[in-house]
C-alpha positions in Angstrom: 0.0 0.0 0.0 1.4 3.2 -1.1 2.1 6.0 1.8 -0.8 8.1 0.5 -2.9 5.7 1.4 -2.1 4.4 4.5 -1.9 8.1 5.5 -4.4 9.9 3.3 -4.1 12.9 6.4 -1.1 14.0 5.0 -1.8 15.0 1.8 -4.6 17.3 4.1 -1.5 18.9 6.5 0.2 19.5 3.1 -2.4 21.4 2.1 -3.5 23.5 5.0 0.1 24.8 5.3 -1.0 27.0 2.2 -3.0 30.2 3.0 -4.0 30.9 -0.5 -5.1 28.0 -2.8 -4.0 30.4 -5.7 -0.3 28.7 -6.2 -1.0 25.1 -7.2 2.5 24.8 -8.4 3.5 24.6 -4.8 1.0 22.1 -3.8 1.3 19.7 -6.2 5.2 20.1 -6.2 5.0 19.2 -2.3 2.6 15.9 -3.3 5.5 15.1 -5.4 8.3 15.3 -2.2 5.8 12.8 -0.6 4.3 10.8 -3.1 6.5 10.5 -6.3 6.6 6.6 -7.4 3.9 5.7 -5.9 2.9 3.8 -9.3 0.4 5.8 -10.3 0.4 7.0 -14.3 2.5 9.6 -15.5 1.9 12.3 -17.9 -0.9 14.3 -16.2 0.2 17.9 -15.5 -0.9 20.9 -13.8 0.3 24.5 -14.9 3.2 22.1 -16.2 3.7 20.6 -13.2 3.6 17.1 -13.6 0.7 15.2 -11.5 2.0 12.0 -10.2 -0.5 11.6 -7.6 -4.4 12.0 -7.8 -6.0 14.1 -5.2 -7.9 10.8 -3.1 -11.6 11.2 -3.2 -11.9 10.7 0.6 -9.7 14.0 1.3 -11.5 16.4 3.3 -10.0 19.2 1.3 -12.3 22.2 -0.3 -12.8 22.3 -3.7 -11.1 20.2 -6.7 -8.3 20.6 -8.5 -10.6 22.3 -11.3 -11.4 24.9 -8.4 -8.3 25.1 -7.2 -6.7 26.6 -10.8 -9.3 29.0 -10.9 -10.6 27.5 -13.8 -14.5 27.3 -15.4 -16.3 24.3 -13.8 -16.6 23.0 -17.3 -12.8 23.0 -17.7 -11.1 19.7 -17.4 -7.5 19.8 -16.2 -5.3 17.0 -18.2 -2.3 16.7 -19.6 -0.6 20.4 -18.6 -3.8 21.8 -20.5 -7.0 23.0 -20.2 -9.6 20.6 -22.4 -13.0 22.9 -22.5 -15.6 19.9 -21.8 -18.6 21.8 -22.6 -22.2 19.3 -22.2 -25.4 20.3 -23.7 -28.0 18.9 -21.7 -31.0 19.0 -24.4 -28.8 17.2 -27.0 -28.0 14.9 -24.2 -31.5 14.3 -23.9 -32.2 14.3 -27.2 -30.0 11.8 -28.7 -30.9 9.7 -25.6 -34.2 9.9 -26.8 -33.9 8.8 -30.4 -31.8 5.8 -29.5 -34.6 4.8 -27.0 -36.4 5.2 -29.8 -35.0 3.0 -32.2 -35.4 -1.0 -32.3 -32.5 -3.4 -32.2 -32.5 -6.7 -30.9 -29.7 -9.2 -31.1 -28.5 -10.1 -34.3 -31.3 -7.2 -36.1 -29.5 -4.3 -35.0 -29.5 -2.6 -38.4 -31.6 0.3 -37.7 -29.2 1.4 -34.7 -26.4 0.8 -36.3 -27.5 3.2 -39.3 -27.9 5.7 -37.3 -25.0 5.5 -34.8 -22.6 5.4 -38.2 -24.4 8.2 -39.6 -23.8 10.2 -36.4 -20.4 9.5 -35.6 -18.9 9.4 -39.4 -18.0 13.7 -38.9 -16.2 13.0 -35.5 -13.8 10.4 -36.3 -11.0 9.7 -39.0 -13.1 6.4 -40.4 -15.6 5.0 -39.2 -17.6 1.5 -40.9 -19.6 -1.5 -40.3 -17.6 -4.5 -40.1 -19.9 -8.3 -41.3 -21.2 -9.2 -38.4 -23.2 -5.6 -38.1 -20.5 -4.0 -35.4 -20.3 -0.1 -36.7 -16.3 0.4 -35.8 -14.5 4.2 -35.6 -10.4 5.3 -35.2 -10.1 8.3 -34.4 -5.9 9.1 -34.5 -4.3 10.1 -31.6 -1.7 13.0 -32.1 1.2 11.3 -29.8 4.0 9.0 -30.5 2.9 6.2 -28.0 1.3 3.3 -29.3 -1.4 3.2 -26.9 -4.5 2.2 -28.3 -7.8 3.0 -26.2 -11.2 1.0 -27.3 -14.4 3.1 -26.6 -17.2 -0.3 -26.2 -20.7 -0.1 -26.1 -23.8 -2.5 -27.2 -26.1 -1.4 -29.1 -28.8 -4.4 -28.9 -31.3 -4.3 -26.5 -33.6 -7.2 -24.8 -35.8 -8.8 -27.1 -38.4 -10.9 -28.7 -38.7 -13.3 -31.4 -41.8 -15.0 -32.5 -41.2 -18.6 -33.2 -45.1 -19.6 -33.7 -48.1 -18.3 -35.2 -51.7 -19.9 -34.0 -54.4 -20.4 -36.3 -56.2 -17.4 -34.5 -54.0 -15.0 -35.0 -52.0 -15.2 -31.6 -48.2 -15.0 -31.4 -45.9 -17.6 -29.4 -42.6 -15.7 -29.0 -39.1 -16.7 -27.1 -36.9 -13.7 -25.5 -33.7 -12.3 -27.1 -31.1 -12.0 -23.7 -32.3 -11.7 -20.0 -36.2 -10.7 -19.4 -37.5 -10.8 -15.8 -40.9 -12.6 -16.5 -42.4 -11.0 -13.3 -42.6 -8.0 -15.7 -44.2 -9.3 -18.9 -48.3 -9.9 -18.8 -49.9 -7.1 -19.8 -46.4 -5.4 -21.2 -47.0 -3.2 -24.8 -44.6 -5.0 -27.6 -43.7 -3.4 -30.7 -42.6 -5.6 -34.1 -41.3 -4.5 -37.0 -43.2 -5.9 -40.1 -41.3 -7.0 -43.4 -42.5 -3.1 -44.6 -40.5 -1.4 -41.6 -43.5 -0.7 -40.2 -44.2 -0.7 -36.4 -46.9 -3.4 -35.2 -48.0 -3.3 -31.7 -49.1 -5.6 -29.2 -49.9 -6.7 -25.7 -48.5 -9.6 -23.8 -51.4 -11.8 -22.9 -51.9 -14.7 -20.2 -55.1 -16.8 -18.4 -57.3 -14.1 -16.6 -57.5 -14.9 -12.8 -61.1 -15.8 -13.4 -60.4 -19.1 -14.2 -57.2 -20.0 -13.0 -56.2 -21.3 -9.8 -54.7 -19.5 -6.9 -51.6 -21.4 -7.4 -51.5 -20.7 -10.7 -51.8 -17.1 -9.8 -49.1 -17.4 -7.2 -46.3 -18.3 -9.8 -44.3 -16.8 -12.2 -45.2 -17.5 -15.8 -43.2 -19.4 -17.9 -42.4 -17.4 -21.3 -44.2 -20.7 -23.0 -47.1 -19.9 -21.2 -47.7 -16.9 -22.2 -49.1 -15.6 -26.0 -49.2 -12.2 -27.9 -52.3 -10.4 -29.0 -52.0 -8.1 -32.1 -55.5 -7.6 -32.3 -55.6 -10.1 -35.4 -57.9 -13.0 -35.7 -56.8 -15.5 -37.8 -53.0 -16.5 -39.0 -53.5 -14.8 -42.3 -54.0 -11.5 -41.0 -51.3 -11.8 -39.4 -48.7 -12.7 -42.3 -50.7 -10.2 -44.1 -49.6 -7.3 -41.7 -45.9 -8.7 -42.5 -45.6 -10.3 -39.1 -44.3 -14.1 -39.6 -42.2 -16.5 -38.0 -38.3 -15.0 -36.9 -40.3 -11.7 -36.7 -38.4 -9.4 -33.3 -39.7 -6.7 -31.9 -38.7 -4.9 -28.3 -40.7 -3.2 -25.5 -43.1 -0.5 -26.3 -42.1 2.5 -24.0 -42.6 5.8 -24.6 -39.3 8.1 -23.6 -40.6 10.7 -21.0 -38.4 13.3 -19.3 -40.1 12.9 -15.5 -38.5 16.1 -14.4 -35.3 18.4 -14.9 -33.0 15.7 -14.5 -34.8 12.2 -14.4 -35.8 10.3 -17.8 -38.1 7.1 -18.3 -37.4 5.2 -21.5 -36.9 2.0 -23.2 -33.0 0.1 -24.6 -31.4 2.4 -21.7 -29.0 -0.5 -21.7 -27.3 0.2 -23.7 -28.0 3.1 -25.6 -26.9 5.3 -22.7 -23.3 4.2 -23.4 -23.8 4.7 -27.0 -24.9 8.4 -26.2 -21.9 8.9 -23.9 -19.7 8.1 -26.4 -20.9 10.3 -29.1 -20.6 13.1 -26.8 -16.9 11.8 -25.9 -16.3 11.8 -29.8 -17.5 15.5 -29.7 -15.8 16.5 -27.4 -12.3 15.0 -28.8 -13.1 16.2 -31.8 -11.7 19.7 -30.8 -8.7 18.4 -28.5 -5.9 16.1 -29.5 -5.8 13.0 -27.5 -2.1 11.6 -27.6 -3.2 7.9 -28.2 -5.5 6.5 -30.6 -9.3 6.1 -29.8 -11.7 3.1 -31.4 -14.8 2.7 -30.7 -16.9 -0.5 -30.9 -20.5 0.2 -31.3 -20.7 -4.0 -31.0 -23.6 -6.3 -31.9 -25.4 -9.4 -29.3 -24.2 -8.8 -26.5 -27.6 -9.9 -25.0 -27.4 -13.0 -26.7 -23.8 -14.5 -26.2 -21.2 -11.1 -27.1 -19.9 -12.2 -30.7 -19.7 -8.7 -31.9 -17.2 -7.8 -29.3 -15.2 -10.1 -29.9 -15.0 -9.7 -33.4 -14.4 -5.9 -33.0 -11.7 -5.9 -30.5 -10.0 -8.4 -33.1 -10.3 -6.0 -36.0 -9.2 -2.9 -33.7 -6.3 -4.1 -31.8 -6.5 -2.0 -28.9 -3.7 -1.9 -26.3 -6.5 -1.3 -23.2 -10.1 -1.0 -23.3 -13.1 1.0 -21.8 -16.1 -1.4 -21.7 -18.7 2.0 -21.4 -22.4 0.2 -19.4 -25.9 0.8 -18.0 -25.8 -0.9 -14.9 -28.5 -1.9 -12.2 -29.6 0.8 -10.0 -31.1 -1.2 -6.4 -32.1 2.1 -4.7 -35.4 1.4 -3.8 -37.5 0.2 -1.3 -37.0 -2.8 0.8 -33.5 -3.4 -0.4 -31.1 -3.8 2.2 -27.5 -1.6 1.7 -25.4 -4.5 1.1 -28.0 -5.4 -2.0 -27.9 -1.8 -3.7 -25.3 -2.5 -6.1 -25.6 1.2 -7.1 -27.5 4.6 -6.9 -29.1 6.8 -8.8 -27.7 10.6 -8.5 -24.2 9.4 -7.0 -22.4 9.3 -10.5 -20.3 6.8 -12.8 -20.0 3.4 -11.5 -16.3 1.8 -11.6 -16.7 -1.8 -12.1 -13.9 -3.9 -9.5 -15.5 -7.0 -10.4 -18.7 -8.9 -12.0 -19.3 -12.7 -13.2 -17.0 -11.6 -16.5 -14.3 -10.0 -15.2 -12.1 -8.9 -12.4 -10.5 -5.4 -13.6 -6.6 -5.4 -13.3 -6.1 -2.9 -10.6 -3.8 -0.9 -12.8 -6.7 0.2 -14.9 -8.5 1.2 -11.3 -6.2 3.0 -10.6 -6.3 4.6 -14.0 -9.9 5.8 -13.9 -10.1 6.9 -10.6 -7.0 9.4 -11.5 -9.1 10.4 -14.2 -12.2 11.1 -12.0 -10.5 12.7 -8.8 -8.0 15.0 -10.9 -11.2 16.6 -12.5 -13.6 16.5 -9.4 -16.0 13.9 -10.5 -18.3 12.3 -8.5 -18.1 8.4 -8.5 -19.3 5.4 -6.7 -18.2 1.5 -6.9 -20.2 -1.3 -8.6 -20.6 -3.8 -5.8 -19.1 -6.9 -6.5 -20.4 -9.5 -8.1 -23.3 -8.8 -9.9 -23.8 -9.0 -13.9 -21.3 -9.4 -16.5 -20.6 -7.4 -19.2 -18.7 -7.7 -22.7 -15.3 -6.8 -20.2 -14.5 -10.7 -20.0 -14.6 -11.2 -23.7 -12.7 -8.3 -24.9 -9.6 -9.2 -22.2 -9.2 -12.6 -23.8 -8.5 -10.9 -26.9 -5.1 -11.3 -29.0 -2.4 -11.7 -25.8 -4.7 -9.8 -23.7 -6.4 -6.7 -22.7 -6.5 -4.5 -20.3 -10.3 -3.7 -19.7 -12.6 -1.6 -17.5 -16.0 -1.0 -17.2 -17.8 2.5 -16.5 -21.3 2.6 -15.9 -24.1 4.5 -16.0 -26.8 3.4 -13.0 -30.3 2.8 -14.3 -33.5 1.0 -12.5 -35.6 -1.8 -14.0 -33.2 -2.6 -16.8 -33.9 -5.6 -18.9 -37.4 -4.4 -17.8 -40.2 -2.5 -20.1 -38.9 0.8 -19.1 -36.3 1.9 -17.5 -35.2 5.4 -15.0 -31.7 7.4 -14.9 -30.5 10.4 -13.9 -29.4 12.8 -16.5 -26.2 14.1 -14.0 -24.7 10.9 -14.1 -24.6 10.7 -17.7 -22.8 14.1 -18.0 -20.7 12.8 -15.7 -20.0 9.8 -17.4 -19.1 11.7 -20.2 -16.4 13.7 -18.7 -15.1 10.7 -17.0 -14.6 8.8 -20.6 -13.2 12.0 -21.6 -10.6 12.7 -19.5 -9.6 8.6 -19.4 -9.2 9.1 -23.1 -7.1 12.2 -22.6 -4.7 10.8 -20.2 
């Protein structure tokens, strides 16, 4: 354990020896004296004064380092320069909107990936969609390392395919990824027909009337349960372009529920796709030393071939896996059981079912977070798995970790976030990539 952290009081005495928080040369210069070596990554610098250690997020100091330079709270502080990291909150919303919007379920993710290649194409030095359906970016970096950052996010969402059509008119379907089928009677579904067009439908089961109250008392199986389209007979069905291998996705209006909380469909993971568009933006005016790709991947729901593939085509050096994770802040849920909160910003994955994060790139994130003052909170272990595990057993390895924005009732017909801890997100991927 370094000396900063077994004595984190210090770098607080250090500090308070300063009347004015004006010369920051001075402070960080005495961090050096007392914590040069410690391991931590070089490069990061402060009025030219090279940062070797991160202010710890624990210190009970005022301000951040942003403050502390006297710079705009907008201003990121990396690298011996000022990156202006300006967010606009309506085309945060907005974009998160039409990607809630959109439909794609694993393995038909065409009409996402359209759009995301479309929107990214201006930002980056190439950008293309690879066979499988992964839409892949490099953007160059301007250094002379050959460190190569991946940028991943899915772009699938939970799904449904319909694998049998009755002879009046009801749909059988089987779910694409993870579905908690507490949630589905009486859920809206919307299909795609051969046309394009949207078709929507309820989920259906046995009224109560004439089941049994142990019937009642269980959870349905998916087999158990049917679609209704409002057809009535199996032609009318085909007719409307609905036919076997037909998916279609929850039907879930996006609705802001007040200044900074949205409701909405495909948060996981569209909100990572939105963060790192607005990364992309943002490095669009800056000139990060290494080289960013971005992996927009395909099925991860259903089994994570498109990361694979894409990390494969890319060959990154390290890799950001960018998530919605689950939010357990409600009700009834005991502490130890809320794996993370809304409102208390990007969560930094330590470990899930797919991977345990080498503590290097910890280390590597939190330095990003605390030297620009953002708010973050851990993932507690072990809960879900994410596309992390495949892309580190790529080539001879790599490096991978996983930011994540919380969200309730995911893999549900509608999920809620907070708006703050996607901007937050976003600055955090920024500065990483910056470093």
């Amino acid at each position: 354990m370094a000396d900063h952290e077994k004595h984190p009081e210090i770098g607080y005495n250090l500090l308070k020896n300063f009347d004015s928080y004006k010369d920051v040369s001075k402070i960080i210069l005495a961090y050096q004296e007392h914590y040069n070596g410690t391991g931590y990554p070089k490069g990061l610098k402060i009025n030219n004064i090279p940062l070797i250690t991160p202010l710890r997020r624990s210190l009970p100091y005022p301000g951040n380092l942003t403050t502390l330079s006297g710079r705009n709270r907008n201003s990121e502080i990396v690298r011996g320069s000022t990156v202006k990291i300006e967010i606009n909150r309506r085309e945060v919303i907005s974009t998160q909107k039409e990607l809630s919007e959109l439909i794609g379920c694993p393995g038909y993710e065409g009409e996402v990936g359209a759009w995301l290649l479309a929107k990214i194409e201006p930002l980056v030095d190439k950008a293309w969609k690879d066979p499988l359906g992964n839409i892949l970016a490099v953007k160059k970096g301007s250094g002379s390392n050959a460190e190569r950052l991946l940028l991943s996010a899915h772009m699938d969402e939970v799904g449904f395919m319909v694998n049998h059509i009755e002879k009046d008119g009801f749909l059988r379907v089987d779910t694409l990824g993870g579905i908690d089928r507490r949630l589905l009677p009486g859920s809206l579904l919307e299909f795609r027909s051969t046309a394009g067009q949207p078709v929507i439908a309820v989920v259906g089961i046995a009224p109560p009337h004439i089941t049994t109250a142990q019937q009642r008392e269980q959870i349905p199986e998916i087999r158990d349960l049917f679609v209704d389209m409002g057809a009535g007979t199996e032609e009318e069905v085909l007719s409307r372009g609905i036919d076997v291998g037909s998916v279609g996705s929850f039907h879930s209006p996006f609705i802001e529920l007040n200044e900074h909380r949205l409701l909405g469909k495909a948060f996981d993971d569209r909100t990572a796709c939105n963060v790192i568009i607005q990364v992309l933006k943002i490095l669009k005016n800056s000139e990060p030393r290494q080289t960013i790709l971005v992996n927009f991947a395909v099925q991860e729901e259903f089994g994570g071939a498109g990361a694979i593939v894409g990390t494969r085509a890319l060959e990154p050096t390290h890799a950001l896996v960018i998530e919605n994770t689950i939010a357990s802040d409600v009700p009834d849920t005991p502490p130890r059981k809320i794996i993370t909160r809304l409102g208390d910003g990007p969560a930094i994955t330590l470990a899930d079912k797919s991977v345990v994060v080498p503590e290097s790139v910890v280390r590597r994130i939190k330095l990003a977070a605390e030297s620009c003052g953002i708010k973050y909170q851990y993932k507690k272990p072990v809960y879900g798995g994410t596309d992390a595990g495949r892309i580190q057993l790529t080539g001879l390895g790599v490096p991978t970790g996983v930011i994540s924005v919380p969200c309730r009732y995911i893999h549900g017909p509608a999920g809620i976030l907070d708006v703050e801890d996607i901007e937050a997100t976003i600055r955090l991927v920024a500065a990483y990539s910056l470093l």
